[in-house]
BAKOLMI-988971 format. One record per atom (N, C-alpha, C): residue number from 0; residue in one letter; chain; atom name; z negated, y negated, x. Coordinates in steps of 0.1 Angstrom, whole numbers, plus 5000, padded with zeros to 4 digits. Atoms other than C-alpha are relative to their C-alpha. Layout:
BEGIN
<NUM, "A", "A", "CA", <Z, Y, X>>
...
***
This chain:
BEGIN
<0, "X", "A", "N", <5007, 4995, 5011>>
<0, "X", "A", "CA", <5025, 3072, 5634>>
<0, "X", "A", "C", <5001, 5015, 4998>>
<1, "X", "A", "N", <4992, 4981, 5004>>
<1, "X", "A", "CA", <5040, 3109, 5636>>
<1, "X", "A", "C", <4986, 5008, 5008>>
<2, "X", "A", "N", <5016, 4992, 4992>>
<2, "X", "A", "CA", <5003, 3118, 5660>>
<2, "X", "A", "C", <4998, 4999, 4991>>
<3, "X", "A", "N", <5011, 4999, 5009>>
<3, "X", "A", "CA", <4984, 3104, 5635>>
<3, "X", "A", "C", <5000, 5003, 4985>>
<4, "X", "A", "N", <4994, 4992, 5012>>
<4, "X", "A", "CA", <5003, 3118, 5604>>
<4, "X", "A", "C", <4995, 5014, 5002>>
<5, "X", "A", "N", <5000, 4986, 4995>>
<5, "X", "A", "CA", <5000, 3151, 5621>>
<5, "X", "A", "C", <4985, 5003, 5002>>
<6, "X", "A", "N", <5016, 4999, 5002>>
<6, "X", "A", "CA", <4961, 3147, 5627>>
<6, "X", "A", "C", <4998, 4998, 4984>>
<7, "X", "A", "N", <5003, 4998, 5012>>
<7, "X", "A", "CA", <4956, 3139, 5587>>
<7, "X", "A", "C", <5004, 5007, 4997>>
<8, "X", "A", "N", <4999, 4986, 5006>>
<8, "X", "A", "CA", <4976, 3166, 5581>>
<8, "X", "A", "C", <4992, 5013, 5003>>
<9, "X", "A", "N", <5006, 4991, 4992>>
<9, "X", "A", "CA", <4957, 3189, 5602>>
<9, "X", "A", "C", <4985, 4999, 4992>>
<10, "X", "A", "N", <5014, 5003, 5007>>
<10, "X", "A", "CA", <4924, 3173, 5586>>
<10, "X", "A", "C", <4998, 5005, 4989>>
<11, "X", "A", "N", <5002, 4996, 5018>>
<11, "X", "A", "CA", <4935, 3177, 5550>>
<11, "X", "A", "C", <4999, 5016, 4999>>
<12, "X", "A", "N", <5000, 4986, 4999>>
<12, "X", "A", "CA", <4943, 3215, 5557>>
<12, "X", "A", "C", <4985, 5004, 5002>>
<13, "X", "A", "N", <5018, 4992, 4991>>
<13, "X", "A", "CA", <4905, 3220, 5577>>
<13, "X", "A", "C", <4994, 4998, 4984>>
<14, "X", "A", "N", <5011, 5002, 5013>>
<14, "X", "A", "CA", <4891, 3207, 5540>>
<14, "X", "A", "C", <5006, 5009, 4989>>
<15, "X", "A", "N", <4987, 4985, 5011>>
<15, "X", "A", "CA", <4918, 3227, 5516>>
<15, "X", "A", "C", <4994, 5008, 5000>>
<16, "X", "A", "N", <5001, 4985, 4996>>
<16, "X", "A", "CA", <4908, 3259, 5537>>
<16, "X", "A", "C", <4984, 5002, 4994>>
<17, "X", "A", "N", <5010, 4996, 5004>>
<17, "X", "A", "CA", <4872, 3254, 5530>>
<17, "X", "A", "C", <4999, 5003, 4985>>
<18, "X", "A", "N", <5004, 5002, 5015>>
<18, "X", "A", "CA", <4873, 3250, 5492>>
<18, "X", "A", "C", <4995, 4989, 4994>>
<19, "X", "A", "N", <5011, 5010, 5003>>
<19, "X", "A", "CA", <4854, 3223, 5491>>
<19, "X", "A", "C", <5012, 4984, 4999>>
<20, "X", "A", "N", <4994, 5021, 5000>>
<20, "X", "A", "CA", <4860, 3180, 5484>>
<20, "X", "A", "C", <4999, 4998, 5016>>
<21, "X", "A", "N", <5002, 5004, 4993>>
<21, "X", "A", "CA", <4862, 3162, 5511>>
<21, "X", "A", "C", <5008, 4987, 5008>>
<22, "X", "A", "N", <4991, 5014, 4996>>
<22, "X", "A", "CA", <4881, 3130, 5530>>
<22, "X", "A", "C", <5004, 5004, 5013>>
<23, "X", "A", "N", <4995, 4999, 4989>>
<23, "X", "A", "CA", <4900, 3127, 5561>>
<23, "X", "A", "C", <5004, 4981, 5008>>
<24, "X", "A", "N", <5002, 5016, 4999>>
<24, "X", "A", "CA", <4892, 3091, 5580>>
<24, "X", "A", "C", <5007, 4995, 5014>>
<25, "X", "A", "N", <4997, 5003, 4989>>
<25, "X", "A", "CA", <4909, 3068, 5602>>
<25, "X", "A", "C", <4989, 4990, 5007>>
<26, "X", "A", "N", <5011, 5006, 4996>>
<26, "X", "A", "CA", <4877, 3057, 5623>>
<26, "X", "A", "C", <5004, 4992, 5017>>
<27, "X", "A", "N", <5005, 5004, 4989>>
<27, "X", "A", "CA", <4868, 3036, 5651>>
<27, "X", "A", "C", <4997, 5010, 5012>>
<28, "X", "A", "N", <5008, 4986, 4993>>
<28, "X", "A", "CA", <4858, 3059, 5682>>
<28, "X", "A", "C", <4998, 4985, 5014>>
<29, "X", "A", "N", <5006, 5006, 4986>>
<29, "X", "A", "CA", <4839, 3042, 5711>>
<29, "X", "A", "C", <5004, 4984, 4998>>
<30, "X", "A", "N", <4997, 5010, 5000>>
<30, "X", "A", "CA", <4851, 3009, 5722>>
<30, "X", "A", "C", <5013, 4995, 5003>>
<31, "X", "A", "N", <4985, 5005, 4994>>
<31, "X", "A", "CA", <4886, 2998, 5714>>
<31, "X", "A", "C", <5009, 5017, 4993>>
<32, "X", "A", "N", <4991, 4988, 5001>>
<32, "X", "A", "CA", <4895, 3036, 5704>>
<32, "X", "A", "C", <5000, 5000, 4985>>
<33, "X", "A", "N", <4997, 5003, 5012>>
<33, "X", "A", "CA", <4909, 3048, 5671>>
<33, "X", "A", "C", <5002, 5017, 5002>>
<34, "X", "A", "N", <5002, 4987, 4995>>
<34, "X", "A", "CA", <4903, 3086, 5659>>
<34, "X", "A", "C", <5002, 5003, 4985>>
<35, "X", "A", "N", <4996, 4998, 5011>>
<35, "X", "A", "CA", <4910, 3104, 5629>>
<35, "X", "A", "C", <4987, 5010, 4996>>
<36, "X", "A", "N", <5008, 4994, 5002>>
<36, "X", "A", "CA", <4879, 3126, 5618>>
<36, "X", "A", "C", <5001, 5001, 4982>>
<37, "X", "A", "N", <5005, 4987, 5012>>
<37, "X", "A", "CA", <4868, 3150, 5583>>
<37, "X", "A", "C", <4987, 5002, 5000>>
<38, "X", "A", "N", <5013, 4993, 5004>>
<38, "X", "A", "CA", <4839, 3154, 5566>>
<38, "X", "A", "C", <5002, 5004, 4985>>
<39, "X", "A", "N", <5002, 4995, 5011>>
<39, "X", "A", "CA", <4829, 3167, 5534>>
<39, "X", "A", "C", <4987, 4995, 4989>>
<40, "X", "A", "N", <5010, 5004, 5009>>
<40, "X", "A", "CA", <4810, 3160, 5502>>
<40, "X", "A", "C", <5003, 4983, 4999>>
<41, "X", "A", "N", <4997, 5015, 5000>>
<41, "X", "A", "CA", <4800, 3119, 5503>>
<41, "X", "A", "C", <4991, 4997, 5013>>
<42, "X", "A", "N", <4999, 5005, 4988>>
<42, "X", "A", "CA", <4793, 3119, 5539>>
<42, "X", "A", "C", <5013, 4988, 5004>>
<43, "X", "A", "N", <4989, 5010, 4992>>
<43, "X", "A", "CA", <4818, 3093, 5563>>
<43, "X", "A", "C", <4996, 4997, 5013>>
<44, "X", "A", "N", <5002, 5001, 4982>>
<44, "X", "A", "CA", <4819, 3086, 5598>>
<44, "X", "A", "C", <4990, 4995, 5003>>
<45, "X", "A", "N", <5008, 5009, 4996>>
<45, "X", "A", "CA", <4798, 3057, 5598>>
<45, "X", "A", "C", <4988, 5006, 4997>>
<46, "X", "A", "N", <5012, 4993, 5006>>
<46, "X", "A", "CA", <4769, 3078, 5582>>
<46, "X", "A", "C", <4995, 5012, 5008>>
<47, "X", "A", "N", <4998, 4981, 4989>>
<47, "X", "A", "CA", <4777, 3109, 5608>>
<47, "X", "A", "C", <4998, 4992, 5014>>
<48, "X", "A", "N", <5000, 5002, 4986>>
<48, "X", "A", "CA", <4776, 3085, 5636>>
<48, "X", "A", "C", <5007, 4997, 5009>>
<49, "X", "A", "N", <4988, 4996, 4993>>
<49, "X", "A", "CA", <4812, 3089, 5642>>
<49, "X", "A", "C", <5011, 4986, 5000>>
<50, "X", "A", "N", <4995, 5011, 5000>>
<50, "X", "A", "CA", <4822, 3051, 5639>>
<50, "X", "A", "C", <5005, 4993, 4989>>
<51, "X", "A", "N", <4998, 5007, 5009>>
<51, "X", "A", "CA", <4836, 3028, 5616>>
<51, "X", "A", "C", <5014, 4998, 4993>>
<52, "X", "A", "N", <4983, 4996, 5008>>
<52, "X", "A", "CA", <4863, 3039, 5587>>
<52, "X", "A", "C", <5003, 4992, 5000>>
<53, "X", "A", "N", <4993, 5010, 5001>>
<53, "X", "A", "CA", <4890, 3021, 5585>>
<53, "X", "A", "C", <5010, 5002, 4983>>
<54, "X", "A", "N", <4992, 4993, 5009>>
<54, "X", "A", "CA", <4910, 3040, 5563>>
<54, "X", "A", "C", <5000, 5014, 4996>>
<55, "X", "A", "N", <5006, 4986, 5001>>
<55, "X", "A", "CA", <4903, 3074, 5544>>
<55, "X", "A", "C", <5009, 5003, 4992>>
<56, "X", "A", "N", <4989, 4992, 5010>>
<56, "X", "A", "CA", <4920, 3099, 5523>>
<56, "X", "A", "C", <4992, 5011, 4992>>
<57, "X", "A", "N", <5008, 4988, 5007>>
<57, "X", "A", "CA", <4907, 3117, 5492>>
<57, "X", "A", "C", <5002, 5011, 4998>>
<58, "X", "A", "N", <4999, 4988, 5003>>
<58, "X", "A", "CA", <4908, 3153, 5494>>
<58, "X", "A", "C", <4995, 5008, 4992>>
<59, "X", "A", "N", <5010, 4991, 5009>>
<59, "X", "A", "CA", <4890, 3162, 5463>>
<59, "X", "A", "C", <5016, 5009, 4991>>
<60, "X", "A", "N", <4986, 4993, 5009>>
<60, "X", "A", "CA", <4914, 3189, 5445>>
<60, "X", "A", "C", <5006, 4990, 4989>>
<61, "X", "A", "N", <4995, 5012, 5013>>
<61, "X", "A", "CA", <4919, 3162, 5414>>
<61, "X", "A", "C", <5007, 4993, 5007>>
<62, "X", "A", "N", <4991, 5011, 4990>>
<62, "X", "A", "CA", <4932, 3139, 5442>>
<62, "X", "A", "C", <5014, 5002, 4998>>
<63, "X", "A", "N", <4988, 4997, 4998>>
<63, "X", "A", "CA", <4959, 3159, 5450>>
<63, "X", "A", "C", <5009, 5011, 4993>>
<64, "X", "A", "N", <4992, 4989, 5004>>
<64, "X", "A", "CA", <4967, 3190, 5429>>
<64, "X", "A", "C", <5013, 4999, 4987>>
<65, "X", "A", "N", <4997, 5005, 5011>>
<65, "X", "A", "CA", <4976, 3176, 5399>>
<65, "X", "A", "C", <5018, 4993, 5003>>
<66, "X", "A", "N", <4985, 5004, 4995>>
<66, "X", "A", "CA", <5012, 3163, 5417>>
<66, "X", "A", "C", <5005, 5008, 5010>>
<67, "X", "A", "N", <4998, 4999, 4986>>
<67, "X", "A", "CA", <5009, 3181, 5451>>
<67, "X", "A", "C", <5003, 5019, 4994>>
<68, "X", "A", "N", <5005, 4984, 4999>>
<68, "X", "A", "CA", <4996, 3217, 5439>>
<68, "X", "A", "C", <4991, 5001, 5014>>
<69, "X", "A", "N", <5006, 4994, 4985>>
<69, "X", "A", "CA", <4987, 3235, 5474>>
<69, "X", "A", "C", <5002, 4987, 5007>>
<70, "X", "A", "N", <4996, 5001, 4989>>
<70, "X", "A", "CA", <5008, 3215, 5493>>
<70, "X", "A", "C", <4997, 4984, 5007>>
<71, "X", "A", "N", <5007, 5012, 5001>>
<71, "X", "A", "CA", <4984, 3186, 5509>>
<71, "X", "A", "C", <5009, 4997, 5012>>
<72, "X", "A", "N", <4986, 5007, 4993>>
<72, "X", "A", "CA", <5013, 3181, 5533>>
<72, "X", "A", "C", <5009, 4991, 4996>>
<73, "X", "A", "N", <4993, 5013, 5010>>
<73, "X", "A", "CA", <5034, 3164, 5510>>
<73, "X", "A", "C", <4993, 4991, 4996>>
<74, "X", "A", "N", <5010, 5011, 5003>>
<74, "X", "A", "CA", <5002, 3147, 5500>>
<74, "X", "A", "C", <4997, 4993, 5008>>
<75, "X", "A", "N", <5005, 5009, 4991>>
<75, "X", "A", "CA", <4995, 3134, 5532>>
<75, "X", "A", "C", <5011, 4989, 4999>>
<76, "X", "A", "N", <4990, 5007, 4995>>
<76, "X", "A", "CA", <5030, 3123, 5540>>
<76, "X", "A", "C", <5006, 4987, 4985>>
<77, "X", "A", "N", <4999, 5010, 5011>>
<77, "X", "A", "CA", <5030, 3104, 5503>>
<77, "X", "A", "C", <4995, 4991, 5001>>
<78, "X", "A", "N", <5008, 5012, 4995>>
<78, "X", "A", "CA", <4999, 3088, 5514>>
<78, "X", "A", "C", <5008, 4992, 5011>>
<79, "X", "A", "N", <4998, 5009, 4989>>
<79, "X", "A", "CA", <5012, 3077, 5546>>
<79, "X", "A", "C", <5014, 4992, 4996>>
<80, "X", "A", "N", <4990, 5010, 5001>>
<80, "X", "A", "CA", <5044, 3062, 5529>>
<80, "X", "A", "C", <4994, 4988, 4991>>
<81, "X", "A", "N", <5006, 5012, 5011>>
<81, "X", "A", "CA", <5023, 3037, 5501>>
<81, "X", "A", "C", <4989, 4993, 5008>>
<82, "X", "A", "N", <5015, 5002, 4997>>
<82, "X", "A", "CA", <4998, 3027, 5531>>
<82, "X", "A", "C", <5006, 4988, 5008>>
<83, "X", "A", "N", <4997, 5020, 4999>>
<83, "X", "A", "CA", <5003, 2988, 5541>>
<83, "X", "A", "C", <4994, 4998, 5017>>
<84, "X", "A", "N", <5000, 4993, 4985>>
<84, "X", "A", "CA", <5002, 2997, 5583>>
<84, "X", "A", "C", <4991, 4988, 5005>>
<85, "X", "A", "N", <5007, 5016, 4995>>
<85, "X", "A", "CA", <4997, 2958, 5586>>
<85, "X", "A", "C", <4987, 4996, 5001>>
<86, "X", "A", "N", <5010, 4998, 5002>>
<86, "X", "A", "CA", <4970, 2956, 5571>>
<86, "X", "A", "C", <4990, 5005, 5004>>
<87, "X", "A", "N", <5013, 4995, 4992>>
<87, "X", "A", "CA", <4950, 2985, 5583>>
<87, "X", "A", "C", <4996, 4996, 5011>>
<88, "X", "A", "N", <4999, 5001, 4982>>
<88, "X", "A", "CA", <4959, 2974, 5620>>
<88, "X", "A", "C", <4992, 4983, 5002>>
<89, "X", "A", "N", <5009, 5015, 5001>>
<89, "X", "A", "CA", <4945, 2935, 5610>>
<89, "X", "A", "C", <4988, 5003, 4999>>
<90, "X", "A", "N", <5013, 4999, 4999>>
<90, "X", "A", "CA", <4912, 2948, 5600>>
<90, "X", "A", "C", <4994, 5008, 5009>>
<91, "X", "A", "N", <5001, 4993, 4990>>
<91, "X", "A", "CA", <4913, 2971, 5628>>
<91, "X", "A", "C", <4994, 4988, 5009>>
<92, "X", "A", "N", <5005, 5015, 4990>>
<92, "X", "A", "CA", <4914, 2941, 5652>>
<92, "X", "A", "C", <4989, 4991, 4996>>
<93, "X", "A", "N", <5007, 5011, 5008>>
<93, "X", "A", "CA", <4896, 2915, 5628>>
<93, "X", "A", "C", <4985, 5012, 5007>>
<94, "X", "A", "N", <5017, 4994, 4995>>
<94, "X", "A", "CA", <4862, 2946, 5635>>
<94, "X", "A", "C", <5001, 5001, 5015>>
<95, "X", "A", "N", <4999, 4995, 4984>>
<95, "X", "A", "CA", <4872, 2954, 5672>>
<95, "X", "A", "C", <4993, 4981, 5004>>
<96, "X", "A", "N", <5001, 5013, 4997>>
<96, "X", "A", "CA", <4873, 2911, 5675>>
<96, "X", "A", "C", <4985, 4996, 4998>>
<97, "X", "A", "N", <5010, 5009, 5006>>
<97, "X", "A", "CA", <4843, 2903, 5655>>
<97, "X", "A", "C", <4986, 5013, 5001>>
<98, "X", "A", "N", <5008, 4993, 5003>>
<98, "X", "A", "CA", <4823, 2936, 5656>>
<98, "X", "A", "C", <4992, 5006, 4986>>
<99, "X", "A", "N", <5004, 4994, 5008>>
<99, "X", "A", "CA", <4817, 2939, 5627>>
<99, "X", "A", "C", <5012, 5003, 4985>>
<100, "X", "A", "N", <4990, 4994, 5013>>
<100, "X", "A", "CA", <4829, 2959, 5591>>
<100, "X", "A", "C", <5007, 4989, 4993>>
<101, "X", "A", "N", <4997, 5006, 5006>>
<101, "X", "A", "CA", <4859, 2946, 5573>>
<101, "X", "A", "C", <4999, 5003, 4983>>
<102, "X", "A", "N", <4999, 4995, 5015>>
<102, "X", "A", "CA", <4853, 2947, 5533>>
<102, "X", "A", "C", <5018, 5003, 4994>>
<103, "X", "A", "N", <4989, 4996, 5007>>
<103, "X", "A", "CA", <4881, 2961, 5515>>
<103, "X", "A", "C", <4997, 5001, 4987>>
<104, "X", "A", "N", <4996, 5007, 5015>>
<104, "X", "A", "CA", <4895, 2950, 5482>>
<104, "X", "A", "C", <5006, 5014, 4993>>
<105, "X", "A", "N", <4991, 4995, 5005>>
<105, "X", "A", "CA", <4907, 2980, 5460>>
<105, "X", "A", "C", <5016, 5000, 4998>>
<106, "X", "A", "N", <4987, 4997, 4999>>
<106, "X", "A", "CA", <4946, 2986, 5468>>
<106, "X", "A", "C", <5006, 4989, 5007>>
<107, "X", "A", "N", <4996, 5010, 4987>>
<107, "X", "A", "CA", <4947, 2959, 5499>>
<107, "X", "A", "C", <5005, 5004, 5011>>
<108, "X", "A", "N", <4992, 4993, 4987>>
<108, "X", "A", "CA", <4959, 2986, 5520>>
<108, "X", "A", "C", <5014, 5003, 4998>>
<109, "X", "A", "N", <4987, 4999, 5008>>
<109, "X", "A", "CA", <4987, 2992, 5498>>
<109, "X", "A", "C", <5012, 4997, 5003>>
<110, "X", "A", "N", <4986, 5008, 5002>>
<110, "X", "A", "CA", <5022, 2986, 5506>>
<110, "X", "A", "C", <5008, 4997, 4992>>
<111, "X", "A", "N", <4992, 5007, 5014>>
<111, "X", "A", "CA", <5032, 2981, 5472>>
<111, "X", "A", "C", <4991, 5011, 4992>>
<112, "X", "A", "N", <5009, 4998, 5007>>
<112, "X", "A", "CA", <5010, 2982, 5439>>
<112, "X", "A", "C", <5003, 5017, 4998>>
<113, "X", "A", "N", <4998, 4987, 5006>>
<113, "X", "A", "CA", <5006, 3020, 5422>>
<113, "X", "A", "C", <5008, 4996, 4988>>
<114, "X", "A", "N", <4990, 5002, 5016>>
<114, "X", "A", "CA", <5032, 3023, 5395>>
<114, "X", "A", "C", <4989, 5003, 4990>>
<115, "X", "A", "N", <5009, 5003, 5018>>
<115, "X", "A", "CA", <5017, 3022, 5357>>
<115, "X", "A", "C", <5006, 5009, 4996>>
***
C-alpha cells in the first residue's frame, strides 16, 4: 500500500496546487491493471475514459481543511487508515470477474463506522 499511498499523495498535492476541488481515484486501467488517476470539478475516470473507480478521495477544501489545514498528507494517510482494503480488493475482483460496475453502499468501504 506504501506505492499507492504515495501516488494519492502525489495526486492530492497536483489538485491542492491548483486551487481548485477535485478527487483522486483508484481506477481500473486496461485489463486486470489498477491505477491511481485526478481529475477535477465532477469529472471521474469512467467519464474521461480512464476506467472504472473503484475508490476515490474528496479533495474539495471543505473535505480536508477543516481538520487537515494545508497538510493533505495527513489527509491522505487518515484516509488510507479508515479504508476497509478487503473490501475495495472484493469489488475489485467481483468487476475484473464479472465485468461489470460494483454499486457501492455509503461507508461499505469503511473499516470501521465514522465516529458521531
Amino acid at each position: 500500500e506504501d506505492g499507492l499511498q504515495a501516488a494519492f499523495v502525489a495526486g492530492a498535492k497536483k489538485v491542492a496546487a491548483s486551487g481548485g476541488d477535485g478527487w483522486v481515484w483508484l481506477n481500473s486501467v486496461g485489463r486486470g491493471g489498477v491505477g491511481v488517476s485526478v481529475t477535477t470539478g465532477e469529472s471521474n475516470p469512467l467519464a474521461e475514459g480512464n476506467g472504472v473507480p473503484f475508490l476515490c478521495l474528496d479533495l474539495a477544501k471543505a473535505a480536508y481543511a477543516p481538520q487537515f489545514g494545508e497538510d493533505v498528507e495527513a489527509y491522505v494517510s487518515s484516509f488510507f487508515n479508515v479504508i476497509n482494503w478487503r473490501r475495495v480488493s472484493a469489488n475489485y475482483l467481483q468487476f475484473t470477474t464479472n465485468n461489470t460496475p460494483v454499486p457501492c453502499v455509503q461507508g461499505d468501504l469503511l473499516a470501521a463506522p465514522p465516529a458521531s
